[in-house]
C-alpha positions in Angstrom: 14.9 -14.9 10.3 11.6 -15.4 8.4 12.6 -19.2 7.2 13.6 -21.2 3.9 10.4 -20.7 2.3 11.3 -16.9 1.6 13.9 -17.7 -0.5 11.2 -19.5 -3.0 9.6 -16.1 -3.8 11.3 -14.2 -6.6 12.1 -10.4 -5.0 12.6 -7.2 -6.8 14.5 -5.3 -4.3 13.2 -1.7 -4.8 13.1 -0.4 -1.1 16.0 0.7 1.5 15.2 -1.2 4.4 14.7 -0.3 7.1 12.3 1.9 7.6 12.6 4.5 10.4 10.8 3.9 13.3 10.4 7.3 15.2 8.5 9.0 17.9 6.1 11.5 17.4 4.3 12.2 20.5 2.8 10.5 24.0 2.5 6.9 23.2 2.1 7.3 19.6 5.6 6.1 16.8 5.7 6.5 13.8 6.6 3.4 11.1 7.8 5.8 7.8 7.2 3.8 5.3 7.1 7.2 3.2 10.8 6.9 3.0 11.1 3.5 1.7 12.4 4.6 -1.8 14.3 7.8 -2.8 12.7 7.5 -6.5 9.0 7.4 -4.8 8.1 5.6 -1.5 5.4 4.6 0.7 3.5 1.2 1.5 3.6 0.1 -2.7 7.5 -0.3 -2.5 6.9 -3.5 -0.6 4.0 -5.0 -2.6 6.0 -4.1 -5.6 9.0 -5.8 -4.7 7.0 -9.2 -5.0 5.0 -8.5 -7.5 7.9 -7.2 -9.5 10.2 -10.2 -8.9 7.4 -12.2 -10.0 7.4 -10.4 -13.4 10.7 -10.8 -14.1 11.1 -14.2 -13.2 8.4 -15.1 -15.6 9.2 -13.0 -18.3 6.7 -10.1 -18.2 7.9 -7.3 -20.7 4.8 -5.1 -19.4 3.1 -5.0 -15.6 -0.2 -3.1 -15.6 -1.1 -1.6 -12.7 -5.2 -0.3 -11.9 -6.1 2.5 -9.5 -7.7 6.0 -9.7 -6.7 8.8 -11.2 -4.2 9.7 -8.7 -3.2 6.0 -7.5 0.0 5.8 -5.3 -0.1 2.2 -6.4 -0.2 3.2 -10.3 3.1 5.6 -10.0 4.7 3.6 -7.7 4.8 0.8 -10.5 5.6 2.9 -13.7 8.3 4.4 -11.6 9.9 1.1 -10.1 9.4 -0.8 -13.1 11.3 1.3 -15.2 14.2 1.3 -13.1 14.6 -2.0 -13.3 14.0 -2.5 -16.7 10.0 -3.8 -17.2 7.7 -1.2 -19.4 4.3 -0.6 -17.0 1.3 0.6 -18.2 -1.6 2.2 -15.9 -5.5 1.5 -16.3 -7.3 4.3 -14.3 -10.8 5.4 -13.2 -11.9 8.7 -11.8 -12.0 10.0 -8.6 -12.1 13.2 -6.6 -9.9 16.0 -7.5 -7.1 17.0 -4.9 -3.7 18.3 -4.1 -2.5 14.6 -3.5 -4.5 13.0 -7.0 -3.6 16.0 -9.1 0.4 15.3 -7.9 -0.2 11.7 -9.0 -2.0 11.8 -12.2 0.3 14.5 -13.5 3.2 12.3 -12.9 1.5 9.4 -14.6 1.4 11.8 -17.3 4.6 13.1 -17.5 6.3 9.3 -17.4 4.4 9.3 -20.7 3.7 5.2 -19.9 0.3 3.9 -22.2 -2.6 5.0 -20.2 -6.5 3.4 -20.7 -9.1 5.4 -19.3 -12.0 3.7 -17.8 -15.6 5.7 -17.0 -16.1 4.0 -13.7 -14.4 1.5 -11.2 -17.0 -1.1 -13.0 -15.2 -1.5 -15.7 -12.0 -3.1 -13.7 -13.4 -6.8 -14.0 -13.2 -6.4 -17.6 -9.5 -6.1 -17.8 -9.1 -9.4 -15.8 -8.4 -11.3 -18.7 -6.9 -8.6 -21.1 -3.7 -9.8 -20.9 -1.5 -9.9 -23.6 1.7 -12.2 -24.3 4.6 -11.4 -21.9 2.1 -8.3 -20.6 1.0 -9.2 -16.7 -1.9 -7.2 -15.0 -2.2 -6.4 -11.6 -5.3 -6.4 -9.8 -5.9 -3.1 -8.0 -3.6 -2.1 -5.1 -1.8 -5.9 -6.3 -4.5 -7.2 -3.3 -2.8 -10.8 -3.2 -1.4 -13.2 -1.4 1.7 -12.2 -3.7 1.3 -8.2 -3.0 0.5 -8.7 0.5 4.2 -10.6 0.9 5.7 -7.0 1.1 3.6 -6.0 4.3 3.5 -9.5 5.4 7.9 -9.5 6.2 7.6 -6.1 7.1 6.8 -7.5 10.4 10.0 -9.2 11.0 11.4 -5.7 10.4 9.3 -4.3 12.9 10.1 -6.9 15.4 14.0 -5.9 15.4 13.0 -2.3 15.7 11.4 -3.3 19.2 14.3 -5.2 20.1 16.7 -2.6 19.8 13.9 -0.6 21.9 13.0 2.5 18.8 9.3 1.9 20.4 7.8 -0.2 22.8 5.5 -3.3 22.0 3.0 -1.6 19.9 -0.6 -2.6 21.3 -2.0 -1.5 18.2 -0.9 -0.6 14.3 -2.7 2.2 13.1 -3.5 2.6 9.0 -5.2 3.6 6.0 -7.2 0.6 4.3 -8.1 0.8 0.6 -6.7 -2.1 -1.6 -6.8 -4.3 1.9 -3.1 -5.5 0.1 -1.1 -3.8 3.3 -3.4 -4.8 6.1 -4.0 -8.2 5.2 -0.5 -8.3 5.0 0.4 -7.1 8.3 -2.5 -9.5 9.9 -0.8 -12.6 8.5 2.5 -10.9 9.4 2.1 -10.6 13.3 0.6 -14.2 13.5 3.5 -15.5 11.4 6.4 -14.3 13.2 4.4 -14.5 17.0 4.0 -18.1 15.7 7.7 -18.4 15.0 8.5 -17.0 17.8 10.3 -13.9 16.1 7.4 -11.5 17.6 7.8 -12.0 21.1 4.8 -10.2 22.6 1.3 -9.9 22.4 -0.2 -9.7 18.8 -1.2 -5.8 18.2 -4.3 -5.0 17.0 -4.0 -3.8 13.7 -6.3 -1.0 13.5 -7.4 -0.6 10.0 -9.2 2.9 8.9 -11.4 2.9 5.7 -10.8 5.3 2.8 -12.5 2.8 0.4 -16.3 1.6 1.1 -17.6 -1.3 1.7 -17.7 -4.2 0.6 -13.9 -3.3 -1.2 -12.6 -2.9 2.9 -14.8 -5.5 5.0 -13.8 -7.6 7.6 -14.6 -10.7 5.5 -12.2 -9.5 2.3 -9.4 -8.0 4.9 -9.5 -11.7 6.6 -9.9 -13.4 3.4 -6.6 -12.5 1.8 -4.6 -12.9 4.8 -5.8 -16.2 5.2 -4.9 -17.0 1.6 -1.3 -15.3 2.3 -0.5 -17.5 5.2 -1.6 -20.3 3.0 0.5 -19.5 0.3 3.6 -19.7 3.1 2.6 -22.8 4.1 2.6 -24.5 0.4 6.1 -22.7 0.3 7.3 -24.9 2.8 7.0 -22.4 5.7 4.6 -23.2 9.1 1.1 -23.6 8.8 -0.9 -20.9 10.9 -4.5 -20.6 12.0 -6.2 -17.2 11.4 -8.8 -18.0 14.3 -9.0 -15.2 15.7 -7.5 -12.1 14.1 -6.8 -9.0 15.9 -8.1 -6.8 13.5 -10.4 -3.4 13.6 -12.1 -1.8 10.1 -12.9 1.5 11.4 -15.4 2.7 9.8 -15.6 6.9 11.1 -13.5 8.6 8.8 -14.5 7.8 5.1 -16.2 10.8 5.2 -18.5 11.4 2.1 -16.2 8.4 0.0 -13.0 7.4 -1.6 -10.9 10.5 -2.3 -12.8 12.9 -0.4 -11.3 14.7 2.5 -13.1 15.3 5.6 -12.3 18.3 8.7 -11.3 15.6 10.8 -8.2 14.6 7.8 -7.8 18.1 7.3 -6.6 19.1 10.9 -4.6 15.9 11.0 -2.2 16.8 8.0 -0.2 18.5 10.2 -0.1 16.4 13.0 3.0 13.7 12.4 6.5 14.3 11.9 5.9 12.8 8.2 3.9 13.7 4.7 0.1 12.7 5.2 -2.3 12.9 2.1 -6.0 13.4 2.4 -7.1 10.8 0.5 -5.1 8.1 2.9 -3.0 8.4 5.7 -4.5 11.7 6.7 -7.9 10.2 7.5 -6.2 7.4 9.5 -4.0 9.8 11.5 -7.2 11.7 12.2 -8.5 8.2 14.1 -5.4 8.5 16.7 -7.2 11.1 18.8 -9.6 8.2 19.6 -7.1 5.5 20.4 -4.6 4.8 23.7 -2.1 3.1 24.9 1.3 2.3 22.7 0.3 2.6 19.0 2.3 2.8 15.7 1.1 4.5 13.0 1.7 2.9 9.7 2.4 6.1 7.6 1.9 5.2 3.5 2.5 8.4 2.0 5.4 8.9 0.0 7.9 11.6 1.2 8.9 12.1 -2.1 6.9 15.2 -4.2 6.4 14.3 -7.4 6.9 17.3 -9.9 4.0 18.9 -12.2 4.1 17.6 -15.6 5.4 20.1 -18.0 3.3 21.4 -20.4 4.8 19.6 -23.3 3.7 16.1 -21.7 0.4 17.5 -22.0 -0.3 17.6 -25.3 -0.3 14.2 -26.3 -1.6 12.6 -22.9 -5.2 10.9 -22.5 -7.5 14.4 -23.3 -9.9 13.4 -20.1 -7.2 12.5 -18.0 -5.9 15.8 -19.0 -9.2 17.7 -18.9 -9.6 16.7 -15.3 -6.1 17.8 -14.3 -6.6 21.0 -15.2 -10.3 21.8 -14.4 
């Protein structure tokens, strides 16, 4: 269904596809991508299973992934590349301390995988070229044409979901944006497979909510890299499509006081889906729907799984700031 080229992109396959699709109220479904892995879900699972093929098929003994302290993206690799036989290492910066970051960091911890602790986001540029032999590093969120592959065929998933009538043609997709990797994605997706004739109705707008600030989630970047990702299908032998016109929205009213901060607005919404929000993400998009009409989907990126609190004997020989923010 999504054409020759696919099958020149090496594929991990991490995920159990498909998603569910479900209803959650008035004109608003639910896409839970949450439940995309038993070992640990949410949006990553996709961008992993390209970047991950990509590793093995060149060799990689090591994939670095770089996020905050409590980076879905960052657990999400240590966890699926272990299982499938690659060592992953994390590189991490702070951020605000929460329910959802604590969760994460302490199960970086516990996976006892290397961890390099950075003193600011700053610093990320400087790991660009730190790559040693075999080692492959990931830039944060994997925000590339390669990582937004995942989000990109999640699409033509989406598109037999309508078909067999789970939802009706969204008129809009409603998400978090931070790495941009997942929106991008789903930008080039809808024009690829309207273009293709796989998505049969009108384009959705894909209604992007910042968590991250500017200029990491503008228009311009968002555009950027899913004009790069429909280039990169094209030089895979798949069509060549224009990004003329994209139907995409950054909305710009929940980021709140920054990255990793939760606002009222996020608060009140965690309860408001049938499926796990966090406050850092998908809780400060969910609190945009009250905004919005007509037929939406909301793109939920959370994992459903809970990650355990590291025990304490993890603890003692972890990074000592890592740790000493943990348990402050």
């Amino acid at each position: 269904m999504i054409g020759s080229w696919f099958a020149r992109v090496p594929w991990a396959r991490l995920g159990v596809w498909p998603t569910p699709l479900v209803h959650a109220r008035g004109d608003i479904w639910v896409k839970r991508e949450g439940a995309s892995s038993p070992l640990y879900g949410g949006n990553k699972v996709r961008t992993l299973e390209a970047w991950l093929g990509h590793a093995q098929a060149i060799g990689a003994k090591r994939i670095w992934a770089i996020g905050a302290y409590g980076s879905n993206h960052a657990i999400a690799t240590v966890l699926h590349a272990r299982a499938i036989g690659i060592d992953a290492g994390v590189l991490v910066f702070p951020q605000p301390r929460s329910t959802w970051a604590v969760e994460n960091a302490g199960a970086l911890i516990a996976s006892g995988c290397p961890i390099v602790r950075m003193r600011s986001v700053i610093e990320v540029p400087l790991w660009g070229l730190a790559k040693a032999r075999h080692e492959l590093v990931m830039p944060p969120g994997g925000a590339t044409p390669l990582g937004a592959f995942g989000a990109m065929t999640a699409v033509f998933e989406l598109a037999q979901q309508i078909e067999d009538r789970l939802a009706p043609p969204p008129a809009r997709i409603v998400l978090a944006v931070g790495s941009t990797c997942t929106t991008a994605g789903l930008v080039a997706g809808f024009l690829l497979a309207h273009a293709i004739g796989v998505w049969r109705w009108p384009v959705p707008i894909v209604h992007a909510v910042r968590v991250t600030p500017w200029p990491v989630t503008s228009r311009t970047v968002i555009v950027q890299l899913a004009k790069r990702t429909l280039a990169r299908v094209a030089s895979l032998g798949g069509p060549q499509v224009a990004l003329d016109r994209p139907r995409l929205v950054v909305d710009t009213h929940e980021l709140g006081r920054g990255y990793g901060r939760i606002t009222d607005r996020a608060r009140a919404a965690l309860g408001s889906l049938p499926v796990r929000l966090d406050g850092v993400y998908s809780a400060k998009a969910a609190a945009a729907l009250p905004r919005l009409a007509g037929p939406t989907i909301f793109w939920a990126t959370k994992s459903e799984v809970e990650l355990p609190a590291p025990p304490l004997a993890a603890l003692r020989g972890a990074n000592a700031g890592l740790v000493s923010w943990l348990l402050k």
